[in-house]
N, C-alpha and C positions, 0 to 999 in steps of 0.2 A: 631363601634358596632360589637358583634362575631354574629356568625349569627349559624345555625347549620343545614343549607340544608344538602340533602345527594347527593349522587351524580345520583340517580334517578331521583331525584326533578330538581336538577339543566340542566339537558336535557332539559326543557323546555326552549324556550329564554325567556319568560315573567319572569319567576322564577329566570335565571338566571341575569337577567336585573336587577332584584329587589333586589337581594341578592348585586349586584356590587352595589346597590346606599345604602342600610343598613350599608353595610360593611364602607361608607364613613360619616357615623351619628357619632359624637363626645359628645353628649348627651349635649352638651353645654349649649340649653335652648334661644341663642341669635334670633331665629323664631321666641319666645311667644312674643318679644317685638315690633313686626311688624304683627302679626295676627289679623286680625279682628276680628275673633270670640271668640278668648281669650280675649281679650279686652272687649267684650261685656259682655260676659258669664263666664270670670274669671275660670272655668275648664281645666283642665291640660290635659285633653282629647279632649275640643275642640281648642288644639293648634297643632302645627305641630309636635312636641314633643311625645305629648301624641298619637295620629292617628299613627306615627312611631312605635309604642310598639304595639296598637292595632293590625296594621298592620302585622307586622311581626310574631305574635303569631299565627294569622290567617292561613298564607301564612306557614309556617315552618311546624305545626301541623295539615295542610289539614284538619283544622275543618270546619265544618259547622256554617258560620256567627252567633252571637247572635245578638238579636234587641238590645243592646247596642251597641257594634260595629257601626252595620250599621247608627243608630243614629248619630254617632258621627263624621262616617266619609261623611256623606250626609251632613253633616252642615258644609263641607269645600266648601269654596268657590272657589276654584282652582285658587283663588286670583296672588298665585304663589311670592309673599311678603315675603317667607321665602327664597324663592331661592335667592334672591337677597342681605337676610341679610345674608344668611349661608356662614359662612366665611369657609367650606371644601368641598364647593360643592357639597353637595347631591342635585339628579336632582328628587324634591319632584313630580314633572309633573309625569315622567313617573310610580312612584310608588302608588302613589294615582291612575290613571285612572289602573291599574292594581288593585289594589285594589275594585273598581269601576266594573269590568269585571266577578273578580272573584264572589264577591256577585250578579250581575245581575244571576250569574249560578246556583249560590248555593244554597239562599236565595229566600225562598217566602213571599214575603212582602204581610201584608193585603189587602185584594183586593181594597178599596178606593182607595190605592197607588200605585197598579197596573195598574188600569183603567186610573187613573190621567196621569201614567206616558206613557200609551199605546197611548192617545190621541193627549197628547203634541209630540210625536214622529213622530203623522201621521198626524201631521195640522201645526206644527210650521215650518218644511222644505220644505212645498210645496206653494210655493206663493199664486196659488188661493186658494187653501182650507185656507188658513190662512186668505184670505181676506174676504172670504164666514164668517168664527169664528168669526172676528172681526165683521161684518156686526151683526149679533145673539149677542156679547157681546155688543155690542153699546145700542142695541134693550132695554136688560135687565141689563144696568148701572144702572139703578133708584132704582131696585129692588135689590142692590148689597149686605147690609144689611140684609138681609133676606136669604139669603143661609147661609145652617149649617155649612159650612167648609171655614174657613178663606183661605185656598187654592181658593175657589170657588170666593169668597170674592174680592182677590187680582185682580183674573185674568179679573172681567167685573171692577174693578175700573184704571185696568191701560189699558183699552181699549180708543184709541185715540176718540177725541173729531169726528174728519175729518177722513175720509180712505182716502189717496192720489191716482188720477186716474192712471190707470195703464200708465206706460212710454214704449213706444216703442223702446228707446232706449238698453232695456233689449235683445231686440230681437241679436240671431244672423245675426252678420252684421260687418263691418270693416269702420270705422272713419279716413280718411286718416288726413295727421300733415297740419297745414299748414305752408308754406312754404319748409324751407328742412325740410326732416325726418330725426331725429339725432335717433331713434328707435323704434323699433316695438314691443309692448306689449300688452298684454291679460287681459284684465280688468275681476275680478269675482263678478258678481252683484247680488252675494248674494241668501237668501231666504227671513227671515223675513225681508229684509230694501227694499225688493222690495214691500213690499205690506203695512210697515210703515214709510216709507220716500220715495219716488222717488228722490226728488229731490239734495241729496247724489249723487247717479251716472250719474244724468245729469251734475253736477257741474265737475266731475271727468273728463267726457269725452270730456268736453268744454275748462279746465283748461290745459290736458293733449297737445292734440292738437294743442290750441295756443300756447305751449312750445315745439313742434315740436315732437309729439309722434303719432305713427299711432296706433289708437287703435284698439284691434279686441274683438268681441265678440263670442267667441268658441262656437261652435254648439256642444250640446248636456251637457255642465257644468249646476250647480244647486248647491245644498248646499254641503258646505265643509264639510260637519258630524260634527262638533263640536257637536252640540246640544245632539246626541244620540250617540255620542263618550264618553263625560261627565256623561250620566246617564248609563254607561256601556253595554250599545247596541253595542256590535263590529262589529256585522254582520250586521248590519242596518248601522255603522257610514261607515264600510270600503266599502260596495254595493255604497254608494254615493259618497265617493271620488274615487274609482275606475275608475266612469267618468270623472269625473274632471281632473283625470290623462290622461289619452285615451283621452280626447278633447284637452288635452295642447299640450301632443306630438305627435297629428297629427300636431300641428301649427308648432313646435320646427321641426319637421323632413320634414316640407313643406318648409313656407316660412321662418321659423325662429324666436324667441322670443329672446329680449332682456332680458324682466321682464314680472312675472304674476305678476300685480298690484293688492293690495286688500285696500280694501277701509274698510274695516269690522275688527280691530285690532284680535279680538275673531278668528276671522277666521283665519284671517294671521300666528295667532303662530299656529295653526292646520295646513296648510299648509304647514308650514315653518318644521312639523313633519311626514307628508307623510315618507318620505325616513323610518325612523324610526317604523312607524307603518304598512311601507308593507314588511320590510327589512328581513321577511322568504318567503313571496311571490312570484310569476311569475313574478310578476310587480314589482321588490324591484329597477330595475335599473331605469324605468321610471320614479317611484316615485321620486327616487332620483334626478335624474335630475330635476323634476319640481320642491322639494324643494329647490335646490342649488338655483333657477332662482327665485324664489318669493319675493314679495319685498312689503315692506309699500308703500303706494301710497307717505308717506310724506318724505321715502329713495328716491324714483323715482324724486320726485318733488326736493329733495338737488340738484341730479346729472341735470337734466334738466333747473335750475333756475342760477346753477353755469356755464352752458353751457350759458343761455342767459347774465347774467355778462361780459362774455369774447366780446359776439357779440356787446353790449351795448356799450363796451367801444373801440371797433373795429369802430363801429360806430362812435365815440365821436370823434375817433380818425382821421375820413376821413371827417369829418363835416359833416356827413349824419344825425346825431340826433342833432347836435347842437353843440358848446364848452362847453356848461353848464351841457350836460349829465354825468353821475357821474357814473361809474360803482356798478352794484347793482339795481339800484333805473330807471330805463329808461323802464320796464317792466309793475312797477308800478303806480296807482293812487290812492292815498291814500284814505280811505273813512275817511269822520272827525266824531268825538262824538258829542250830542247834546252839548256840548260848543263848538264847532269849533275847539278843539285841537285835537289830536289824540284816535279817539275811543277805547275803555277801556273794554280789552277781560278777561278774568279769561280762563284762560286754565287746564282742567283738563284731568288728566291723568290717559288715561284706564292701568288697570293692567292687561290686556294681551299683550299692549302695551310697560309700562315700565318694570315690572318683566317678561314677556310673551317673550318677542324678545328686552329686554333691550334697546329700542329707547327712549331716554328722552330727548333731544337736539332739534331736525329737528323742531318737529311742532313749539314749539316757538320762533325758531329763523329761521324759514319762514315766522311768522305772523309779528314779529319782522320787518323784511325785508322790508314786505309787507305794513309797516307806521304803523299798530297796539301797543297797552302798552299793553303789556302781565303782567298779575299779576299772582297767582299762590296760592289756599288757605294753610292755615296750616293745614298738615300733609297729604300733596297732595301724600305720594305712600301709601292711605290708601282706599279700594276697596268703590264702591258708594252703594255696595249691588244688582249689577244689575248678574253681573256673567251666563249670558246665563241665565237658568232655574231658577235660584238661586233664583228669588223676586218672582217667582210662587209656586215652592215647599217650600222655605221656609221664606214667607212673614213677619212671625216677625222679625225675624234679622234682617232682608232686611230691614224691614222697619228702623228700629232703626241707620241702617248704611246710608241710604239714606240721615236719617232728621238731622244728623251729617255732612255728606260732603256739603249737602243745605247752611245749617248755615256757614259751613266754607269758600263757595262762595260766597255767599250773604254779607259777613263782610266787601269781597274785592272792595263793592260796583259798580260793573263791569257795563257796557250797554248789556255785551251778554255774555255767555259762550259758550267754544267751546270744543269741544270732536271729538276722530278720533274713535269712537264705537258708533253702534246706538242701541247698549243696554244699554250703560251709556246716551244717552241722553235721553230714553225714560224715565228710571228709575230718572233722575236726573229733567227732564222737568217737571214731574207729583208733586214734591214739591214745586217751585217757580213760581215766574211772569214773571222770565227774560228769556229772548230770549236763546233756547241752539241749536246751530248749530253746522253742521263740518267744521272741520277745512278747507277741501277744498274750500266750500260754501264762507268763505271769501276771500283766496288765490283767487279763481273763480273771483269774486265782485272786487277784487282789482287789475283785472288786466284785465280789461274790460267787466268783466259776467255781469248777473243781481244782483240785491239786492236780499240776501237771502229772499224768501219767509217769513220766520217768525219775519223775522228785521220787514217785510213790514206790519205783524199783531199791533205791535206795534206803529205805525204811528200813 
């Protein structure tokens, strides 16, 4: 695509950044066939395609956002579906949340959508006050119909039945491996799955552990800024990962980090882009380092699992587990389905996860490992509608993409669904009956933990 910065404009890195991934657009159109919201909504403006041209007319001609525009690029789900299908590598991430930046600056959006967007910013990344909201949303679920803004609407009907009691674990603290330590990692436990799941990073640091990982909990980390990274808050997204830098590499420069383990897929590609989003900074080297070092919990879990393999059959080998132990399999105890054969998971797959940091392999061929029949719905790299913010600001869609990926799971006729995002499982659990957990919660289970919690609602 020609672009026509001038060389004023292009002094900027944001601008300059934007113009290098424009200039790699082939107009080709092969995005609209993987978009969610083109799919839905069938507009050539709400596909990747279209938001490109928006985009760049904006960014070129330093105009002033129109409420079209912003319409259109707010209804992106930052799905990140097109990255994956673009066959010239435009990196639509980075040009969207700039696009996302620019209008937070520009653009004054009507105040409902200001306020909306002010609150969710100051309650969604702070564990207690989110927990305090949820308490207040719970109160007035009944009454959820009756507010005039389907925005208002959404937010007390996907308020959790239960609040999970707060986990101690969250605290800074360090989890020694047991037995040898084959490495030492930094687990990030998040903001909102601390106060809508616990039992996610209980599973994580019980799992990690038994596979010989010393875990730490870094003093003074909190939310990765995804959340108000996405809605163009820079100063608010980069204030919060700032710590999160400064607590990792005190560990990296004390005792030393293997991996920062993220258990939150949303988070992990944010993470995985620190280096990138401090990289005019004081901190651009730090960052960097903690992005080189971040890791899916279910990357972590290949390299650690592949490690217990080798000891398994070390073992087999000295007669210390038996002749019958079989390399792989000496870690696990399978849980059975209610027929007695192998329990029957649908695995879905977050797209921060599989477009976001291209992991599509690990989780199910760990659950795989782990005795589980991984199924997999049709047209599983297609987004659930949960997208961070995405089902709050904008609950039609969402909804409509939700009751789509449901039905696609639901066909697979599964005992449980499993997701490594606890924004796809909230959004996903709120359509069906069946049990949606993470994917460690069973790895956990299956290799000595408890029974997932929500298996156990089921009984």
């Amino acid at each position: 695509m020609q672009t026509t910065f001038t060389p004023e404009q292009l002094k900027d890195a944001d601008v300059a950044r934007s113009n290098e991934i424009l200039r790699n657009c082939v107009h080709c159109g092969f995005c609209t066939a993987t978009c969610p919201t083109y799919q839905v909504l069938g507009d050539e403006l709400d596909s990747p395609r279209g938001r490109i041209y928006l985009i760049k007319d904006m960014l070129e001609n330093e105009r002033v956002p129109d409420e079209k525009t912003v319409r259109h690029i707010d209804r992106c789900l930052s799905c990140l579906a097109c990255m994956t299908t673009c066959p010239s590598g435009v990196h639509y991430m980075h040009l969207v949340d700039h696009a996302r930046a620019y209008i937070e600056e520009k653009y004054e959006r009507p105040w409902q959508d200001r306020a909306l967007r002010w609150v969710l910013a100051r309650i969604l990344p702070y564990p207690g006050r989110f927990r305090l909201a949820l308490l207040g949303a719970k109160i007035g679920r009944p009454f959820a119909r009756l507010m005039p803004d389907v925005r208002l609407q959404a937010m007390l009907e996907m308020a959790p039945k239960t609040i999970p009691p707060v986990s101690r674990n969250d605290d800074p603290q360090t989890f020694p491996a047991e037995g040898e330590t084959k490495m030492r990692v930094a687990l990030m436990t998040g903001c909102a799955q601390r106060a809508l799941n616990t039992d996610i990073n209980d599973a994580t640091i019980r799992l990690l552990t038994r596979l010989g990982a010393e875990v730490v909990i870094a003093e003074g980390i909190g939310c990765c800024g995804a959340l108000t990274h996405h809605m163009g808050k820079i100063d608010e997204s980069h204030g919060t990962a700032a710590k999160n830098i400064r607590a990792w590499a005190r560990e990296m420069d004390g005792k030393g980090l293997d991996a920062v383990v993220i258990n939150t897929s949303g988070c992990g590609t944010t993470v995985k882009d620190y280096g990138h989003m401090f990289r005019t900074t004081d901190m651009a080297e730090d960052a960097a380092r903690v992005s080189a070092i971040t890791r899916d919990v279910s990357e972590v879990l290949n390299t650690l699992m592949a490690s217990a393999d080798v000891d398994t059959a070390q073992e087999a080998r000295e007669g210390i587990a038996g002749t019958d132990a079989a390399p792989g399999h000496g870690i696990f105890s399978p849980p059975k389905g209610a027929a007695g054969g192998a329990m029957r998971v649908a695995y879905h797959a977050a797209c921060s996860l599989q477009h976001g940091q291209q992991i599509k392999t690990y989780p199910k061929a760990l659950l795989k490992k782990a005795g589980f029949e991984v199924v997999e719905p049709a047209d599983s790299h297609l987004c659930c509608g949960s997208a961070g913010t995405y089902n709050l600001m904008q609950p039609v869609i969402s909804k409509q993409l939700k009751e789509r990926k449901v039905r696609t799971l639901e066909a697979k006729a599964p005992e449980v669904i499993a997701a490594g995002n606890i924004g796809c499982m909230m959004q996903i659990g709120g359509g069906t009956d069946i049990p949606v957990v993470h994917t460690v919660e069973l790895l956990d289970w299956a290799t000595g933990g408890p029974k997932p919690p929500k298996l156990m609602e089921t009984d």
